[in-house]
N, C-alpha and C positions, 0 to 999 in steps of 0.2 A: 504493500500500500504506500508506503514511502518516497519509494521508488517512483510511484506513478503521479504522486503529488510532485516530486522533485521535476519529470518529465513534461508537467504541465508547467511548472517555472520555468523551466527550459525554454518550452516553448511563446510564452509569453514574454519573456524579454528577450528573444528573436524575433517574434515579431513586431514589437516596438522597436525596436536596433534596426529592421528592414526599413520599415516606414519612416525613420527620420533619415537613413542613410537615402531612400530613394527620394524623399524631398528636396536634400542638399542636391544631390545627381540629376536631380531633373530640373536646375536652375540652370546647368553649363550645357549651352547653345549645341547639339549635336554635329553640327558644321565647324566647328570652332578645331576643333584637332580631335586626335588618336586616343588611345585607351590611357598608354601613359599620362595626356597632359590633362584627362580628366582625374587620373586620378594624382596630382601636382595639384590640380584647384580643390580637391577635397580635402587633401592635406592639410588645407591651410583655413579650414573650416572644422570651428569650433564643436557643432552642434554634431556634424561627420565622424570627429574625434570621439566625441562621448558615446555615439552608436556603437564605434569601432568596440569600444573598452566595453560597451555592453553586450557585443557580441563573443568578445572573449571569456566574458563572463558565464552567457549562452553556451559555448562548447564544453567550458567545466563541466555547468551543473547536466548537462548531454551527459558527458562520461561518468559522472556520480550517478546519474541515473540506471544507466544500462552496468554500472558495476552493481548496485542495488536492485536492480531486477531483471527479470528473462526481455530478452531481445527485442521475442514479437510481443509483448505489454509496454513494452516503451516506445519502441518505433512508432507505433500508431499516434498514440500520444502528443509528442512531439509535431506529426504532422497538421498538428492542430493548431501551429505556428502560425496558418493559411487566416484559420477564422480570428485569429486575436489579432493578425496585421490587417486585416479588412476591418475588424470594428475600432483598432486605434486610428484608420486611418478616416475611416467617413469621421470619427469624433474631433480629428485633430485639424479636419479641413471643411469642416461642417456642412457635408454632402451626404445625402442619402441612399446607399444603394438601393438599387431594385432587388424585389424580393427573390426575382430569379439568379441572379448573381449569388444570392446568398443561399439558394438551393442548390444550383450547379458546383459553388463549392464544398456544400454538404455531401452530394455525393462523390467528389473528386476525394476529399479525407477520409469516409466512410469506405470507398474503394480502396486504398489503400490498406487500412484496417482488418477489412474481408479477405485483400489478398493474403496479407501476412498469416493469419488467421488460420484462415481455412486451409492454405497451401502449406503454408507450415514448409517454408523454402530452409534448407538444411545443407552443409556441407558435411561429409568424411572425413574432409582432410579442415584443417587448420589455415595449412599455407599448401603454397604450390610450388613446384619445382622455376627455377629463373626462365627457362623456355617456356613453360607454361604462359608465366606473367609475361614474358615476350611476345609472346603471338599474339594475345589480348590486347598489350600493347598496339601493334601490328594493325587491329581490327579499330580499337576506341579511336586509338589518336587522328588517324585519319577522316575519320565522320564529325568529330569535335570541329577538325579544322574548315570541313567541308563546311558544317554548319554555322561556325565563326565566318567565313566566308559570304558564307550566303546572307546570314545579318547587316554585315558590314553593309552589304550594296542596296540594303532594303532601308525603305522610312517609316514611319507611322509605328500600327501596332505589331506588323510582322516581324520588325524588327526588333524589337520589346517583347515578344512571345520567343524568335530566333536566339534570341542571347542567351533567356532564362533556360532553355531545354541544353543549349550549350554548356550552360555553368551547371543545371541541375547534372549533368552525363558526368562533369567533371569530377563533381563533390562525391559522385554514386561511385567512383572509382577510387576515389581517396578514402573514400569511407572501408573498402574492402581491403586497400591496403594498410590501414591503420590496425584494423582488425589483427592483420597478419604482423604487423610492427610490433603488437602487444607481446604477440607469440615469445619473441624473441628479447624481453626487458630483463630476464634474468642476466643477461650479460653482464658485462663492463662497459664502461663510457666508451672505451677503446674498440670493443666489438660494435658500440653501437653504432659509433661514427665510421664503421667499417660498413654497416649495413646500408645496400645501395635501395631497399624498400624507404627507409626513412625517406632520404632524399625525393623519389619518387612521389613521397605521401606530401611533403611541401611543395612539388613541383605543381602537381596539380591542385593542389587547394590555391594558391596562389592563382593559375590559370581560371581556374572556379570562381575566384574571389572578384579577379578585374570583370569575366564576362559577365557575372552578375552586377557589377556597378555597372559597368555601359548597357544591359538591360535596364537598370532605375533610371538610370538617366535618357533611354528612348520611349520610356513610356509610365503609364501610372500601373501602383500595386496590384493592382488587378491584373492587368497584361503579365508584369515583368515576374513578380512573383511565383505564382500556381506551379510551373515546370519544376522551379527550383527547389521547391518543398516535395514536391511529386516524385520527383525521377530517382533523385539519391537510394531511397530503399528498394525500390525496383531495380537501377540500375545495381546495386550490390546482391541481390538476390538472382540475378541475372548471371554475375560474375560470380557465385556461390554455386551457380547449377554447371554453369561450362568449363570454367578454371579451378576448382575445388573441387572439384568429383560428386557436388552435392544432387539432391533430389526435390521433386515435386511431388509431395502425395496429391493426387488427382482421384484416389479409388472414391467410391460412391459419392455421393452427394456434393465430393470435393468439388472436383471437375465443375459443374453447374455453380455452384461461389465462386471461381475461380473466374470464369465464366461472367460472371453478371459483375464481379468485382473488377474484371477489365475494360467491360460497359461503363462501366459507374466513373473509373478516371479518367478516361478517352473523352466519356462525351461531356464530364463535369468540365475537364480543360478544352475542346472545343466550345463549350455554352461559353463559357465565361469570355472565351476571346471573342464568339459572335458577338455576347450583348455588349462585350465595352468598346468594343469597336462601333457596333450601330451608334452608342451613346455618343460618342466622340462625334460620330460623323453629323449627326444631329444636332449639335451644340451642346 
């Protein structure tokens, strides 16, 4: 129970930390320059800094949580980040969402939930041999860039939708390799700065880190956000079934949760980009 109270702090002061990060990010001109020189102007923003420190704070009590409780009771939890940064955010700009925005993201976190849940995504192994993590490599990095890419040359909300499933793919891979970094903390400082996974685990949290500010800063929480909450546990239980030897119970009833809980995120993260899009176009 602890655990699950801690994971709901987690996620509330992540999603406060998103909303004021993406506020600061969506003040600097999208034409004005590159990833880097937005994030030069954030740096030098007060209210940017104080998110930052609240999102460091946010990945502690993440890891006090899921030290304190099983996997799939926390994950869900946590992607509850979605609905506390939607109500800090109409409260903090004093805008109303529509009620369907606020159902499509009830089923985009409830999917999630179902998935873990019911699929109950599991590895054998812990970690994977360095080939293994290579070929993944080989597969992620390239669809990241393709998808960074294709961001770059887009405007409006596609662009803001483009970022976040970037950053969300990114964090979902750092997430799987953290996991695997834990593996190995009996070490020595010596071993650890020998282990080429750490490195890997900052490389892309960093790469995660910028795509999701130049998502805040192309579009509003609504857009930029949903992928980025979304994709991580997916994209890690993804990386648990192919790179880890793990599995998917799908026997009876699974399969049909599984099933309706893929419905449930697809078309929560499609509702939410049609209606904020319509709204935008509409004034």
């Amino acid at each position: 129970m602890l655990g699950i109270l801690i994971a709901l702090a987690s996620a509330a002061i992540s999603g406060w930390a998103s909303v004021a990060q993406q506020r600061v990010a969506s003040t600097v001109p999208v034409d004005e320059g590159g990833t880097i020189h937005l994030l030069s102007r954030l740096l030098r923003h007060p209210l940017w800094l104080i998110a930052f420190a609240a999102n460091m704070v946010g990945f502690a009590t993440h890891a006090w949580a899921l030290d304190l409780g099983q996997l799939l009771t926390v994950e869900p939890v946590l992607s509850t980040a979605l609905l506390f940064a939607l109500a800090i955010g109409t409260w903090w700009s004093h805008e109303r969402l529509p009620t369907s925005v606020w159902t499509a993201a009830a089923f985009l976190v409830g999917g999630v939930a179902l998935f873990l849940l019911a699929g109950d995504p599991s590895s054998t192994n812990v970690d994977a041999s360095p080939l293994r993590w290579f070929v993944a490599g080989l597969v992620v990095v390239p669809v990241a860039i393709g998808l960074a890419w294709f961001a770059y040359r887009r405007t409006g909300p596609s662009r803001a939708i483009a970022f976040g499933v970037t950053a969300g793919l990114l964090f979902g891979v750092q997430s799987s390799l953290t996991k695997a970094v834990t593996i190995d903390l009996g070490g020595g400082a010596i071993e650890q700065l020998a282990n080429w996974k750490l490195y890997a685990v900052l490389l892309f949290g960093v790469a995660g880190f910028l795509m999701q500010q130049t998502a805040f800063q192309a579009g509003s929480i609504t857009l930029s956000l949903p992928a980025t909450v979304v994709l991580p546990p997916i994209t890690a239980s993804v990386i648990a079934l192919t790179v880890l030897g793990g599995s998917l119970d799908i026997s009876g009833l699974r399969g049909l949760w599984i099933g309706l809980a893929v419905v449930g995120m697809v078309g929560g993260l499609v509702a939410i980009a049609r209606i904020e899009a319509t709204r935008l176009a509409n004034g």
